[in-house]
N, C-alpha and C positions, 0 to 999 in steps of 0.2 A: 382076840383075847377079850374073856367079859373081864367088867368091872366097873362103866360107868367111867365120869366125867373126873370123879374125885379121885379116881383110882390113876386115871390117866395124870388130873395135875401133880399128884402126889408123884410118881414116877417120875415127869419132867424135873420135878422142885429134889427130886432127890439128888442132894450132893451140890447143887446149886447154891452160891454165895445170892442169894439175893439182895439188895438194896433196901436202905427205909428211907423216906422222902427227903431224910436231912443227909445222908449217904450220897444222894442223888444226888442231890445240889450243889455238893461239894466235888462230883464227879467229873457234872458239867461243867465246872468252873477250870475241873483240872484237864478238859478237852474232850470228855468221854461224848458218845454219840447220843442225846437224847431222840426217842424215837415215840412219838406220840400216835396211838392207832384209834383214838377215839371220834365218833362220828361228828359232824358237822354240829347240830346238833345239842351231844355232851359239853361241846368247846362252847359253845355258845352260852353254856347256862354257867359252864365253871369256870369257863375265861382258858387263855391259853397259859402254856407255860414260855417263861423267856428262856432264848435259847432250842425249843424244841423243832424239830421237823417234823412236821403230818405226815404220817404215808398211810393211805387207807390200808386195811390187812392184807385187802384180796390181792395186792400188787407187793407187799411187802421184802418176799424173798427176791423178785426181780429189779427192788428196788437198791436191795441191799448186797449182794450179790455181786462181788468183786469181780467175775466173769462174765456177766449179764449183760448184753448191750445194752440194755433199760436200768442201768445201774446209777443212782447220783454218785458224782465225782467224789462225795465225802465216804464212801463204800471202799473200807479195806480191811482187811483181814488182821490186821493188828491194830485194830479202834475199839477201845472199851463201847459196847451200846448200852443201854440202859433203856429198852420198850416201857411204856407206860401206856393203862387204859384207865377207864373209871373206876374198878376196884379191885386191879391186880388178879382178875382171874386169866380173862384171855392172853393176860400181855405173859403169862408164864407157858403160855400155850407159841406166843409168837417166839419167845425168845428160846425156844425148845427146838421152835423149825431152823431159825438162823443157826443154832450151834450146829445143826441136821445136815447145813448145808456149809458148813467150814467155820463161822465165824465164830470160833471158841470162847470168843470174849464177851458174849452176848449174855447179858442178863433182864431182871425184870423189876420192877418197886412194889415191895409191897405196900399193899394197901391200895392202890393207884392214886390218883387225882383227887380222889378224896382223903385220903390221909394226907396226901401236899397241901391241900386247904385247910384238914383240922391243925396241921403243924404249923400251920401261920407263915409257909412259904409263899414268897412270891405270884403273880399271877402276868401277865404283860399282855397290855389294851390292844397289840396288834397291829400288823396284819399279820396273820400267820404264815409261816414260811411251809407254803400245802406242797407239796413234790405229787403230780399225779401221773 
């Protein structure tokens, strides 16, 4: 199918509740799964979030993946997720694959990382909790 990158996020994003970074925060607080896919890096310069788990992309569905022997233990099929990247394009792209793969509950933040920072959300000094 042609159409380019925006034709694809737009398809994902269609009908999807997405999140805004105060949505987030409020998610994770209520146990939802934050899922940070940004590189070393991005985290580096915009700090981590508290609360989040790294999972680099390329390993993401194995990671989350309720079936998956490479699966973290916090990986089930009725966990709100909540993926986050640096500006909410790819992480609409990741949480398209997870629903792809069963986990219905899988969504993404708009804006990414950097709307959590212009919103004056939190940031936490670390060590990041990296799952590789």
């Amino acid at each position: 199918m042609v159409g380019g990158v925006d034709a694809l996020l737009e398809r994902v994003r269609d009908g999807v509740r997405r999140l805004d970074p105060h949505e987030t925060w409020a998610a994770v607080r209520g146990g939802a799964l934050l899922i940070d896919t940004r590189t070393d890096r991005q985290r580096a310069v915009q700090g981590d979030l508290p609360g989040a788990i790294v999972i680099d992309r390329t390993v993401l569905e194995w990671r989350l993946d309720p079936r998956s022997a490479s699966r973290i233990p916090e990986a089930t099929y009725d966990r709100d997720i909540v993926v986050v990247c640096r500006q909410g394009y790819s992480s609409s792209l990741a949480a398209a694959s997870l629903r792809a793969i069963g986990l219905h509950r899988a969504t993404d933040m708009t804006g990414g990382v950097e709307a959590w920072l212009a919103a004056g959300l939190p940031t936490d000094g670390g060590p990041a909790d990296v799952r590789e």
